[in-house]
C-alpha positions as CSV (number, residue, x, y, z in Angstrom):
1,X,-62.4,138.9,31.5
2,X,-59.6,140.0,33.8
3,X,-56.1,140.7,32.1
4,X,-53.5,138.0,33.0
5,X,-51.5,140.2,35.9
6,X,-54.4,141.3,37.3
7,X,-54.2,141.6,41.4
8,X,-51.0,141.8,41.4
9,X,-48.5,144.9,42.7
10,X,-44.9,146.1,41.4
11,X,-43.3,149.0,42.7
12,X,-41.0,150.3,40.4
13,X,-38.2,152.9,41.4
14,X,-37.4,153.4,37.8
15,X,-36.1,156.0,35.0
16,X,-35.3,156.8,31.9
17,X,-36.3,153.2,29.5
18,X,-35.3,149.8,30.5
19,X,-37.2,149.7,33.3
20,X,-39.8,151.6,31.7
21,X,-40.4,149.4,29.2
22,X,-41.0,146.4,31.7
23,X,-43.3,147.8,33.5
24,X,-45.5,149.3,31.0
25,X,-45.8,145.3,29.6
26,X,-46.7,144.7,33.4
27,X,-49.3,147.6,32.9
28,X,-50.7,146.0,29.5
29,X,-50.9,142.6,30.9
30,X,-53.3,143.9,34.2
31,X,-50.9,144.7,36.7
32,X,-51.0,147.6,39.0
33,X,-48.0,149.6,38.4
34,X,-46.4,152.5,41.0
35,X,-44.2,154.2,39.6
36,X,-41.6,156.0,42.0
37,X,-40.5,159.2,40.9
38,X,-37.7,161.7,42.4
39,X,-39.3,165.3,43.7
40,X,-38.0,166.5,40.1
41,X,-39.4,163.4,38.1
42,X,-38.0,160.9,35.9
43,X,-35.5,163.0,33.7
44,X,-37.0,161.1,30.3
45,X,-40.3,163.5,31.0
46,X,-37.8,166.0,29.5
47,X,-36.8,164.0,26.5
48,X,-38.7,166.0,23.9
49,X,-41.9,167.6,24.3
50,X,-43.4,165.7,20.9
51,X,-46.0,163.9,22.1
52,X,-49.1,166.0,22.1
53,X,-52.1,164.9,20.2
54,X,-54.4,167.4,20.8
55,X,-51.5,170.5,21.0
56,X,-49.7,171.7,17.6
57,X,-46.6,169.2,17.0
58,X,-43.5,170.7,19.4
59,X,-45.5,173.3,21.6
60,X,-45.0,173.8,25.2
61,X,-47.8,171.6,26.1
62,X,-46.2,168.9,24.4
63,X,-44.7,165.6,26.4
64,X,-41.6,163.4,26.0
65,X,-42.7,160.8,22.9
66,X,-40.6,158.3,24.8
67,X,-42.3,158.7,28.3
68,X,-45.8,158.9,27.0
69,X,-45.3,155.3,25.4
70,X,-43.8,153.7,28.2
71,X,-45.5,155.0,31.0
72,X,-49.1,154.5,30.2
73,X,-51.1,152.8,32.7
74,X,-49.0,153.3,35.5
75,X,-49.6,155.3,38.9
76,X,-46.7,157.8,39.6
77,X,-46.0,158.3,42.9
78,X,-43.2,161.4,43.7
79,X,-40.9,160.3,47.1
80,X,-38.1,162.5,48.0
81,X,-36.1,159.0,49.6
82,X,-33.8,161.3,51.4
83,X,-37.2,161.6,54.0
84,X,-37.8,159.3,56.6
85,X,-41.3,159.4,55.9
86,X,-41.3,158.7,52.6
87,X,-38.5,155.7,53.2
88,X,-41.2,154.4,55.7
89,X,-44.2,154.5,52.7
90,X,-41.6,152.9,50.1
91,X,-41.2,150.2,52.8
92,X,-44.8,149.8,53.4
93,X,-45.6,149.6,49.3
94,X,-42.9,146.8,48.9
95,X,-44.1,145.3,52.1
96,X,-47.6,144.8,49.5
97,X,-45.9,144.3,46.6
98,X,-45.1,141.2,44.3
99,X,-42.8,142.5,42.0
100,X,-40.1,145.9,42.9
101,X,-38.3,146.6,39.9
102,X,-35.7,149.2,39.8
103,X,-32.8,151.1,37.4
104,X,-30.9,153.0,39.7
105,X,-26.8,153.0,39.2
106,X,-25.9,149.7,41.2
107,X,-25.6,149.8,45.1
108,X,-28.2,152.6,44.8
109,X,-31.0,151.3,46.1
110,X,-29.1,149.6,49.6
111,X,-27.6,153.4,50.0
112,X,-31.2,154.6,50.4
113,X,-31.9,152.2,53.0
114,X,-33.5,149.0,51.2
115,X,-30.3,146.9,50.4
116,X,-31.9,144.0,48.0
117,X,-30.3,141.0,50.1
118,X,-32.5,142.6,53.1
119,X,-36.0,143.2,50.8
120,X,-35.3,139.2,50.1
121,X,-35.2,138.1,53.2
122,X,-37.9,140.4,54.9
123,X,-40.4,139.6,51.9
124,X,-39.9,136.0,51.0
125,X,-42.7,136.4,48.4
126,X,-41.1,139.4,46.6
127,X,-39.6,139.2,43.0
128,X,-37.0,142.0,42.5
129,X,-35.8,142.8,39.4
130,X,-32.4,145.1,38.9
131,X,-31.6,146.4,35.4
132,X,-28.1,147.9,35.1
133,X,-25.7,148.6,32.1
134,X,-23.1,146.2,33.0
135,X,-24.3,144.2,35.7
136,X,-24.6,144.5,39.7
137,X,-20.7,143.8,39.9
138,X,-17.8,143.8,38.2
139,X,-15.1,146.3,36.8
140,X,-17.9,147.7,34.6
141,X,-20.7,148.1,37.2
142,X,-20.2,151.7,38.3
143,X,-19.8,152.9,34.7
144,X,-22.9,155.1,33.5
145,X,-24.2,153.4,30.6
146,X,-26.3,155.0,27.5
147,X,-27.9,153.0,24.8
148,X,-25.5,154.2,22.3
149,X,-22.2,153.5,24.3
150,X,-23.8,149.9,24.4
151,X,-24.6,149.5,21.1
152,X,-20.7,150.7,20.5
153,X,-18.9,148.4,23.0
154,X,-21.1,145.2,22.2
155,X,-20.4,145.3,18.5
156,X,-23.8,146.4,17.2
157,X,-22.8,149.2,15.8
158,X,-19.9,147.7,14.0
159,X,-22.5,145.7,11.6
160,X,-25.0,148.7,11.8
161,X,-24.7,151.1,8.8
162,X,-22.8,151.6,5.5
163,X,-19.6,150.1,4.4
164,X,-18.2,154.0,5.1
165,X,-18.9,154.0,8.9
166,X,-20.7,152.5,11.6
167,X,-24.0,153.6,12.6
168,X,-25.9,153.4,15.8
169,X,-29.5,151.7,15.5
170,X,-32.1,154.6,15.0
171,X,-34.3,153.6,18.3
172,X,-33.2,152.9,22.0
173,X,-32.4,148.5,21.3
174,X,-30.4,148.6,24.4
175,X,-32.6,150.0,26.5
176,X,-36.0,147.9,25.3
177,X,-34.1,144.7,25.1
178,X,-33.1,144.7,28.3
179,X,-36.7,145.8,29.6
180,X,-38.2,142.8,27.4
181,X,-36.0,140.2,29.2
182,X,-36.3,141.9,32.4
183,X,-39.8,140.9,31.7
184,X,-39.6,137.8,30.2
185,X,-37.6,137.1,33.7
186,X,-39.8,138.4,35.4
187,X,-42.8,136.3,34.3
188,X,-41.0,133.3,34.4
189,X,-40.0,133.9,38.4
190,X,-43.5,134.9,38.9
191,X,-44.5,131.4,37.3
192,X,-42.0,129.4,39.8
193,X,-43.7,131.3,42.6
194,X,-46.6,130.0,42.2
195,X,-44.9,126.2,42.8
196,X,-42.4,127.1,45.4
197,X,-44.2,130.0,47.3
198,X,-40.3,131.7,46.7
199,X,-39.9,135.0,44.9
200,X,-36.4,135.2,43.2
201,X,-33.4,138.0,43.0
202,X,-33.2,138.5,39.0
203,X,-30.4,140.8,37.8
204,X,-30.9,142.1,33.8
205,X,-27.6,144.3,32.3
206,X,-28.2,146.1,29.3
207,X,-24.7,144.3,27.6
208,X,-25.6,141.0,28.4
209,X,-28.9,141.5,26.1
210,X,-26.8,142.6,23.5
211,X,-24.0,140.1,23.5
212,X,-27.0,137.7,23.2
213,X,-28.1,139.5,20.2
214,X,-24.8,139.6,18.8
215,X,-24.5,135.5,18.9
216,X,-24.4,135.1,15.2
217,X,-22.0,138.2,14.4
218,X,-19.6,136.5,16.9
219,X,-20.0,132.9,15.0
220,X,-19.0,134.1,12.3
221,X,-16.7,136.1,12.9
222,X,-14.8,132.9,14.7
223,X,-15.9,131.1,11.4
224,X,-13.4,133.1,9.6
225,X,-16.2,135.6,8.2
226,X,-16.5,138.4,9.9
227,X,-19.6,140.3,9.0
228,X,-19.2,143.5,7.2
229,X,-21.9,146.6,7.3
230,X,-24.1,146.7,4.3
231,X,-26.6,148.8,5.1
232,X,-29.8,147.1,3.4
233,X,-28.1,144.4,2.6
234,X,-27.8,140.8,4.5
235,X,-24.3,139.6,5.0
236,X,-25.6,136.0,5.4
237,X,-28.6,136.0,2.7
238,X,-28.5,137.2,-1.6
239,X,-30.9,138.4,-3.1
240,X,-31.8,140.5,-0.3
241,X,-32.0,144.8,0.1
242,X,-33.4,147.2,-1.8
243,X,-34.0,147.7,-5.7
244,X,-34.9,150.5,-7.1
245,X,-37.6,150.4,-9.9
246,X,-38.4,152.1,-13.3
247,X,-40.4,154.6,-11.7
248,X,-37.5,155.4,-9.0
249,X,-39.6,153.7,-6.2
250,X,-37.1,151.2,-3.7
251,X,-38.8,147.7,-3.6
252,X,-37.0,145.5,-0.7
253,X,-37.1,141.6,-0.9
254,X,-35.6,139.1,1.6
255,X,-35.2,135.6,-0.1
256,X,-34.9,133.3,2.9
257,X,-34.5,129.8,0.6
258,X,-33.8,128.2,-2.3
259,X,-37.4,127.7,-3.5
260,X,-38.2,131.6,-3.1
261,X,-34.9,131.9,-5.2
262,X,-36.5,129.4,-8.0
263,X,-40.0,131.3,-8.0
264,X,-38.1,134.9,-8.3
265,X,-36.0,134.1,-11.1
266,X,-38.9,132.5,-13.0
267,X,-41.9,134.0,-12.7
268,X,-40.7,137.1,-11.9
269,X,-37.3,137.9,-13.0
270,X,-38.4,135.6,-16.0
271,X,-35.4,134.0,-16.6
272,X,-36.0,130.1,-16.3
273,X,-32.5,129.0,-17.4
274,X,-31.5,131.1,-14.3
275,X,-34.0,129.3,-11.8
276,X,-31.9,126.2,-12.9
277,X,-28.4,127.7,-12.7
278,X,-26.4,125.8,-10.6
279,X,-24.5,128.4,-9.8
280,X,-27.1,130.2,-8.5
281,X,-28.9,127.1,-6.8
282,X,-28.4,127.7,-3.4
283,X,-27.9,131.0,-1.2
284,X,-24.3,130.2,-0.1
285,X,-23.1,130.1,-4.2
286,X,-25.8,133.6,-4.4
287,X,-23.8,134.7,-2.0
288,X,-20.1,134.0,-3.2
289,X,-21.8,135.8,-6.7
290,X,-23.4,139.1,-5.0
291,X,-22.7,141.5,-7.2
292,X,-23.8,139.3,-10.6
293,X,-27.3,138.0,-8.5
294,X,-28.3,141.8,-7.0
295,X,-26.8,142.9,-11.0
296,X,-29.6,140.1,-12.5
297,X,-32.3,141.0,-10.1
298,X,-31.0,145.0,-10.4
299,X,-31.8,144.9,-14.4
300,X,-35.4,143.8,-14.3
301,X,-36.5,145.7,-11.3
302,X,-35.1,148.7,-13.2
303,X,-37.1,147.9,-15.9
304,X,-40.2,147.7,-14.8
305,X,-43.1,150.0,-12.8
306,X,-43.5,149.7,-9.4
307,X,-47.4,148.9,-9.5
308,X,-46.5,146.1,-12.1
309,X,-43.5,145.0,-10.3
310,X,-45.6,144.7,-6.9
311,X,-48.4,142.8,-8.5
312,X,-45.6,140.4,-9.5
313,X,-44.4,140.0,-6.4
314,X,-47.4,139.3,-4.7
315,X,-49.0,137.0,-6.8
316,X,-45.8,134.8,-6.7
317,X,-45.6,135.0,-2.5
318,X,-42.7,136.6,-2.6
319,X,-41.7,138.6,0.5
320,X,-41.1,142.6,-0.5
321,X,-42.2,146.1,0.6
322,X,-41.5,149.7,-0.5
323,X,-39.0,151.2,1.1
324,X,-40.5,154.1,3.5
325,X,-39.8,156.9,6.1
326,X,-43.1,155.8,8.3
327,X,-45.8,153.7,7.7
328,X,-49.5,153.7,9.7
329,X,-50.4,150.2,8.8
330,X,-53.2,149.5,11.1
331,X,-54.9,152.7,12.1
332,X,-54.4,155.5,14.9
333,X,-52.8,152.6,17.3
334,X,-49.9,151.9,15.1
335,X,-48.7,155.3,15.5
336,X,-49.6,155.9,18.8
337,X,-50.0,153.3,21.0
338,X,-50.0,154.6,24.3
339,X,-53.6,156.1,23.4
340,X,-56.0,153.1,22.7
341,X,-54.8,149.9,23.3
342,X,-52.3,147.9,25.4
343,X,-50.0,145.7,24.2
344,X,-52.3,142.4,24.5
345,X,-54.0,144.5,21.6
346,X,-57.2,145.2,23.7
347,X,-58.9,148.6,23.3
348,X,-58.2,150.5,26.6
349,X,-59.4,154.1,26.0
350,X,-60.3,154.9,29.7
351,X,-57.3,153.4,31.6
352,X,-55.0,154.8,28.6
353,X,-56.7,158.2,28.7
354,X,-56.6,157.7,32.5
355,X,-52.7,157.3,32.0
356,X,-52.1,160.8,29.7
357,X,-53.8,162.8,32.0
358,X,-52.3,161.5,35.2
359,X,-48.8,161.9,33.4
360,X,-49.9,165.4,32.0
361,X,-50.2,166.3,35.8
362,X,-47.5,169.3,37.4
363,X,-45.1,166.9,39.4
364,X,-46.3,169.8,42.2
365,X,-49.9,168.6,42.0
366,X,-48.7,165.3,42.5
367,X,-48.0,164.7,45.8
368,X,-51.7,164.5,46.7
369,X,-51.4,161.2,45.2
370,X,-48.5,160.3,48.0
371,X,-51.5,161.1,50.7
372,X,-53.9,158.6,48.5
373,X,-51.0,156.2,48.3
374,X,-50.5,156.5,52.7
375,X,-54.1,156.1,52.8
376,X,-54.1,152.9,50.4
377,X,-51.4,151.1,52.1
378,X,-53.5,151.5,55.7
């Protein structure tokens, strides 16, 4: 059975992760995916060189862990743009395409020679993506911008972390977000196309995926309750973070209403008079009494044996799990999924293998691929 995209072409003049990451979900879902590289290749190649699973961990045939899991499935294609010839076979790929995706620093692209006004009007068909910090214009738009330096100047990081200091979010949220609603956009133009015969102009900033995000901090902060950083814990939500049990293990729980708060405090707390506290009742009075709720729930978790304590909780459906530094829940894939299976969860061992070893490749090697690519195009 073909995979959704199947048939359809995106070009994508792309680096380091947004864009990366909304391609590769193009990949997964059955599109073919070009990726356009400069002569000395995307710079995240040079990330880390982690990502080897048949090398010893951090030797030099080792590749970046974050370009091995975005890049899988995709064509790379190295084009030194600065060459006519190689301007004329980026026009002739887009001239094929149905999606061009692209991460350059704004007005890029149009100093090459493809201004995106132009590629709309010459290819009426064409869905063109832009992903940019802080939009296309704007007295942000020529500002560089890094995950981190997002996460700052969005607010994330100011309820990320400890009471003692903000933190910045230990993977690349910036970055991905934007890639998943560049492809959530993406999809959705591609959808209207099919209507209206029209591709669209879609432009995806890094911030703008973040202020979304950051809807509720900014609620209620204007409630009057500006949220505070609590590491673990849930400003909006008590009982909820980790405790630590008899045996020294860290048992999170999340209770997410009143009737989780009812069965915890019976069955396994074992305190019915505090099941019918009123001033416990609800989550906002749990809340307004923090310390005394995480103290009651503190005591009997501290009491009692992990293995005991988890049997507990999961006979009385209540949400926990053990606090870890990495967990392989479901097999080789979770850990690495770049190797065996795309994102639909289909097992794709050729075309992922297929993927390693074209990304493996000298970029030096690779420019018999532009010749294929010449040839492809006609």
């Amino acid at each position: 059975m073909p995979l959704p995209l199947s048939g359809l072409l995106v070009v994508s003049l792309e680096q380091a992760v947004a864009a990366p990451m909304c391609t590769c979900r193009l990949a997964d879902a059955g599109a073919r995916v070009i990726k356009v590289e400069r002569p000395e290749g995307d710079f995240a190649r040079s990330y880390d060189k982690l990502a080897a699973p048949t090398s010893p961990r951090g030797s030099a045939e080792g590749e970046s862990a974050y370009f091995v899991w975005l890049n899988r499935g995709k064509e790379s294609l190295v084009l030194d743009l600065a060459r006519a010839d190689d301007k004329a076979l980026l026009a002739a790929m887009l001239a094929k395409a149905d999606v061009f995706v692209q991460n350059l620093k704004p007005g890029a692209v149009a100093k090459l020679g493809f201004p995106l006004d132009e590629l709309r009007r010459a290819h009426k068909r064409l869905v063109i993506c832009s992903i940019s910090g802080y939009g296309e214009d704007g007295p942000y738009a020529a500002r560089k911008a890094y995950d981190m330096l997002v996460q700052a100047e969005s607010g994330l990081a100011s309820v990320t972390g400890g009471p003692e200091a903000p933190a910045r979010v230990g993977v690349s949220v910036c970055d991905i977000a934007a890639g998943m609603n560049a492809y959530e956009a993406i999809l959705a133009a591609l959808y209207a196309r099919e209507r209206t015969g029209e591709g669209a102009a879609i432009s995806i900033s890094m911030f703008d995926a973040m202020a979304e995000w950051m809807a509720v901090p900014l609620i209620q902060y204007e409630g009057g309750a500006p949220p505070k950083r609590m590491g673990l814990a849930h400003t909006s939500i008590a009982p909820y973070g980790a405790f630590k049990t008899k045996d020294g293990a860290d048992i999170l729980i999340s209770i997410q209403s009143d009737r989780e708060w009812r069965v915890l405090a019976e069955k396994v707390l074992g305190d019915k008079a505090l099941a019918a506290d009123p001033a416990f009742a609800t989550n906002v009075e749990r809340v307004k009494r923090r310390g005394e709720t995480d103290a009651r729930v503190a005591a009997v978790f501290g009491a009692t044996h992990e293995a005991a304590l988890t049997k507990k909780l999961a006979e009385n459906d209540i949400a926990f799990c053990p606090r870890q530094r990495h967990r392989r829940s479901r097999g080789p894939s979770a850990a690495a999924p770049h190797r065996d299976r795309d994102a639909l969860g289909r097992r794709q061992l050729p075309r992922a293998a297929r993927a390693q070893r074209r990304h493996a490749t000298p970029l030096r090697r690779r420019a018999r691929a532009r010749r294929a690519h010449r040839q492809d195009l006609g």
